[in-house]
C-alpha positions in Angstrom: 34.8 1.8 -19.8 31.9 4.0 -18.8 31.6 4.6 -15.2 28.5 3.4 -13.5 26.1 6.2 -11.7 24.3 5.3 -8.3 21.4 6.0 -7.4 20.8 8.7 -4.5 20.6 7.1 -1.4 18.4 8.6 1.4 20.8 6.2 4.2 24.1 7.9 5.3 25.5 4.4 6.3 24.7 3.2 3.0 26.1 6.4 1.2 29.2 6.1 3.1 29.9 2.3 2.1 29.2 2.9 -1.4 31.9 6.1 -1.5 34.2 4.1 0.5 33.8 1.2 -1.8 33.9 3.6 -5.1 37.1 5.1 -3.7 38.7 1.9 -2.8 37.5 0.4 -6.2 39.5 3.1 -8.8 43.0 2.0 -7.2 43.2 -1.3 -7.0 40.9 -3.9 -6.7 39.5 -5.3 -3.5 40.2 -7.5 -1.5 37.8 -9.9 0.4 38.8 -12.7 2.5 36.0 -15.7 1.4 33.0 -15.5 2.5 33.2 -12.6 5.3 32.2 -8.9 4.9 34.0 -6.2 5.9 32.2 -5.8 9.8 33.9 -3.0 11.2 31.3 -3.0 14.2 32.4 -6.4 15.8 33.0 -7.5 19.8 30.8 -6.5 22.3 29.1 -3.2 20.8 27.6 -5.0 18.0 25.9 -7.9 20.0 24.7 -5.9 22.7 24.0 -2.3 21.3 24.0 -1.8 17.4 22.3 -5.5 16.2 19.4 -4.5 19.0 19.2 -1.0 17.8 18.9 -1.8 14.4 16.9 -4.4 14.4 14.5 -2.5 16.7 14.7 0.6 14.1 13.7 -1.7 11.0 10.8 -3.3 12.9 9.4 -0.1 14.0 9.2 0.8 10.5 7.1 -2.5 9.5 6.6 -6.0 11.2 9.8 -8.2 9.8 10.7 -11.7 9.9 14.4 -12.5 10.8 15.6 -13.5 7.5 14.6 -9.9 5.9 15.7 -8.6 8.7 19.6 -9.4 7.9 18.9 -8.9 3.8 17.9 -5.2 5.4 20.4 -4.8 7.8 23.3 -5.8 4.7 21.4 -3.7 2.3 21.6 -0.8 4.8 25.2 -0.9 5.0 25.9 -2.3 1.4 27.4 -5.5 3.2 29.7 -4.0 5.7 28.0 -5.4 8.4 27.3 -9.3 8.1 24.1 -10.5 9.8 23.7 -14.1 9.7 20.8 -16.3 11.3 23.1 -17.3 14.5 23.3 -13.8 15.7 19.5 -12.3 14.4 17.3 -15.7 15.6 18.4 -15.7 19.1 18.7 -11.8 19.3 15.0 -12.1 18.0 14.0 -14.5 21.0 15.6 -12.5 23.5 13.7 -9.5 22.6 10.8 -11.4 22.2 11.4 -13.0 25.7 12.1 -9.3 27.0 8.6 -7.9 25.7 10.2 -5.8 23.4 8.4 -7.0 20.2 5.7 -9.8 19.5 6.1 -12.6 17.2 3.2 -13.7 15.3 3.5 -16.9 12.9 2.3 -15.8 9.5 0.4 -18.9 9.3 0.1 -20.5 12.4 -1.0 -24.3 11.7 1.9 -24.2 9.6 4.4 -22.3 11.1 5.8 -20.3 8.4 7.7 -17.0 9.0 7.4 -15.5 12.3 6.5 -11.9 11.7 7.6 -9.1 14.4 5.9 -5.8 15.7 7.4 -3.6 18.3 5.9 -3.2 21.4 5.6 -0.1 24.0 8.8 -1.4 25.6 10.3 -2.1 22.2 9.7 1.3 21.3 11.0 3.1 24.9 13.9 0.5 24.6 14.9 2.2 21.1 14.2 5.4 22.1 17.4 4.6 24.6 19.6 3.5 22.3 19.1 5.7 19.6 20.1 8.5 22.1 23.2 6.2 24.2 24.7 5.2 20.3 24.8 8.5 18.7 27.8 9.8 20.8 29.7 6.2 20.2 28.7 6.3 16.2 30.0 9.9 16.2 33.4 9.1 17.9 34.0 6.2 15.6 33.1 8.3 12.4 35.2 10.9 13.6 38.3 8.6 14.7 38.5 6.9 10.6 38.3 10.2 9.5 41.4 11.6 11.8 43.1 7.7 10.9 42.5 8.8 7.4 43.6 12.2 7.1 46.8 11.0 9.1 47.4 8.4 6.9 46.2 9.5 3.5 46.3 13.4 4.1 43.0 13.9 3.2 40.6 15.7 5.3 
Protein backbone atom coordinates (compact mmCIF):
# COMPACT_ATOMS: atom_id res chain seq x y z
CA UNK A 1 0.00 0.00 0.00
CA UNK A 2 1.50 3.29 -1.03
CA UNK A 3 1.94 5.74 1.57
CA UNK A 4 0.00 8.97 1.28
CA UNK A 5 2.19 12.45 1.08
CA UNK A 6 0.89 15.69 2.90
CA UNK A 7 0.96 18.63 1.91
CA UNK A 8 3.40 21.30 3.66
CA UNK A 9 1.66 22.99 6.20
CA UNK A 10 2.66 26.61 7.08
CA UNK A 11 0.74 25.91 10.94
CA UNK A 12 3.03 24.27 13.57
CA UNK A 13 -0.13 23.07 15.55
CA UNK A 14 -1.35 21.64 12.51
CA UNK A 15 2.07 19.95 11.53
CA UNK A 16 2.38 18.62 14.85
CA UNK A 17 -1.18 16.75 14.87
CA UNK A 18 -0.57 15.36 11.56
CA UNK A 19 3.12 13.77 12.73
CA UNK A 20 1.59 12.80 15.89
CA UNK A 21 -1.26 11.21 14.11
CA UNK A 22 1.14 9.61 11.19
CA UNK A 23 3.26 8.18 14.04
CA UNK A 24 0.40 6.85 16.01
CA UNK A 25 -1.20 5.57 12.74
CA UNK A 26 1.89 2.98 11.46
CA UNK A 27 1.56 0.96 14.94
CA UNK A 28 -1.61 0.26 15.52
CA UNK A 29 -4.68 1.81 14.66
CA UNK A 30 -6.41 4.52 16.63
CA UNK A 31 -8.48 4.70 18.91
CA UNK A 32 -11.37 7.26 19.25
CA UNK A 33 -13.98 7.24 21.84
CA UNK A 34 -17.41 8.23 19.66
CA UNK A 35 -17.90 11.30 18.81
CA UNK A 36 -15.13 13.30 20.84
CA UNK A 37 -11.69 14.56 19.64
CA UNK A 38 -8.73 14.19 21.19
CA UNK A 39 -8.77 17.92 23.24
CA UNK A 40 -5.74 17.95 25.05
CA UNK A 41 -6.34 21.76 26.02
CA UNK A 42 -9.48 21.23 28.25
CA UNK A 43 -10.52 22.90 31.96
CA UNK A 44 -10.08 26.28 32.64
CA UNK A 45 -7.22 27.29 30.10
CA UNK A 46 -9.22 26.50 27.16
CA UNK A 47 -12.40 28.51 28.09
CA UNK A 48 -10.79 31.41 29.45
CA UNK A 49 -7.37 31.83 27.44
CA UNK A 50 -6.76 29.65 24.27
CA UNK A 51 -10.70 29.57 22.70
CA UNK A 52 -10.43 33.70 23.17
CA UNK A 53 -7.06 33.79 21.81
CA UNK A 54 -7.77 31.94 18.88
CA UNK A 55 -10.76 33.02 18.02
CA UNK A 56 -9.51 36.60 18.29
CA UNK A 57 -6.33 35.43 16.01
CA UNK A 58 -8.67 34.06 13.14
CA UNK A 59 -10.88 37.18 13.20
CA UNK A 60 -8.11 39.46 12.91
CA UNK A 61 -7.15 37.73 9.91
CA UNK A 62 -10.78 38.17 8.22
CA UNK A 63 -14.41 38.91 9.64
CA UNK A 64 -15.87 35.17 10.55
CA UNK A 65 -19.10 33.93 11.52
CA UNK A 66 -19.12 31.35 14.51
CA UNK A 67 -19.73 28.28 12.60
CA UNK A 68 -16.41 28.80 10.43
CA UNK A 69 -14.99 29.84 13.12
CA UNK A 70 -14.95 26.15 14.78
CA UNK A 71 -14.43 24.36 11.05
CA UNK A 72 -11.05 26.79 11.39
CA UNK A 73 -10.24 26.27 14.77
CA UNK A 74 -10.55 22.05 14.02
CA UNK A 75 -8.81 22.47 10.72
CA UNK A 76 -6.01 24.27 12.57
CA UNK A 77 -5.34 21.58 14.83
CA UNK A 78 -6.49 18.69 12.43
CA UNK A 79 -9.30 17.98 15.11
CA UNK A 80 -7.41 17.92 18.33
CA UNK A 81 -9.20 20.57 19.67
CA UNK A 82 -13.23 20.23 19.42
CA UNK A 83 -15.04 23.51 19.03
CA UNK A 84 -18.73 23.10 19.10
CA UNK A 85 -21.48 25.94 18.94
CA UNK A 86 -22.10 25.78 22.93
CA UNK A 87 -18.59 26.92 23.69
CA UNK A 88 -17.96 29.50 20.33
CA UNK A 89 -21.70 31.27 20.41
CA UNK A 90 -21.62 32.41 23.83
CA UNK A 91 -17.69 33.06 23.77
CA UNK A 92 -18.73 35.18 20.64
CA UNK A 93 -21.42 37.26 22.77
CA UNK A 94 -19.19 37.83 25.53
CA UNK A 95 -16.61 39.39 23.32
CA UNK A 96 -19.05 41.09 21.52
CA UNK A 97 -20.57 42.32 24.88
CA UNK A 98 -16.85 43.29 25.93
CA UNK A 99 -16.18 45.49 22.72
CA UNK A 100 -13.77 43.24 21.59
CA UNK A 101 -15.25 42.65 18.11
CA UNK A 102 -18.49 43.81 16.19
CA UNK A 103 -21.10 41.64 14.94
CA UNK A 104 -22.74 42.60 11.79
CA UNK A 105 -25.71 40.37 10.33
CA UNK A 106 -24.78 39.57 6.82
CA UNK A 107 -28.26 40.38 5.80
CA UNK A 108 -29.94 42.14 8.33
CA UNK A 109 -33.83 41.86 7.54
CA UNK A 110 -33.15 38.41 7.49
CA UNK A 111 -30.78 37.60 9.93
CA UNK A 112 -28.50 35.33 8.36
CA UNK A 113 -24.82 34.77 9.59
CA UNK A 114 -23.56 37.21 11.97
CA UNK A 115 -20.18 38.22 10.64
CA UNK A 116 -17.33 39.40 13.12
CA UNK A 117 -14.43 42.20 12.89
CA UNK A 118 -12.06 42.97 15.60
CA UNK A 119 -12.05 45.98 17.20
CA UNK A 120 -9.17 48.38 18.87
CA UNK A 121 -9.85 46.49 22.18
CA UNK A 122 -10.06 43.16 20.31
CA UNK A 123 -6.88 43.76 18.83
CA UNK A 124 -4.95 45.18 22.34
CA UNK A 125 -6.84 42.25 24.05
CA UNK A 126 -4.87 39.71 21.61
CA UNK A 127 -1.97 41.44 21.70
CA UNK A 128 -2.10 40.22 25.72
CA UNK A 129 -2.69 36.96 25.12
CA UNK A 130 -0.60 36.16 22.52
CA UNK A 131 2.30 37.35 24.85
CA UNK A 132 0.67 35.73 28.48
CA UNK A 133 0.06 32.10 26.31
CA UNK A 134 3.43 31.62 24.77
CA UNK A 135 5.20 30.78 28.03
CA UNK A 136 2.17 28.28 29.03
CA UNK A 137 2.08 26.73 25.18
CA UNK A 138 5.91 26.35 25.55
CA UNK A 139 5.80 24.52 28.95
CA UNK A 140 3.21 22.13 27.77
CA UNK A 141 5.09 21.37 24.53
CA UNK A 142 8.10 20.93 26.41
CA UNK A 143 6.40 18.70 29.33
CA UNK A 144 4.88 15.84 26.23
CA UNK A 145 8.11 15.93 24.89
CA UNK A 146 10.10 15.07 28.43
CA UNK A 147 6.69 12.49 29.05
CA UNK A 148 7.74 11.15 25.74
CA UNK A 149 11.29 10.74 25.80
CA UNK A 150 10.67 9.13 29.48
CA UNK A 151 8.38 6.87 28.20
CA UNK A 152 9.27 6.04 24.74
CA UNK A 153 13.12 7.06 24.77
CA UNK A 154 12.94 9.25 22.09
CA UNK A 155 14.11 12.67 22.31
Amino acid sequence: MAQRRSKPVADPVAEAARTARERGAAGRPRERRAGRSMDVFGGEIRRRDLFPLLVLHLIAREPQYGNRLIEEIERITENVISANPNTIYPLLRELEAQGMIKGDWEHPDRRTRRYYSITAAGRRELRRLLAELEPFLDSVIRTVSLIKREIYGKG
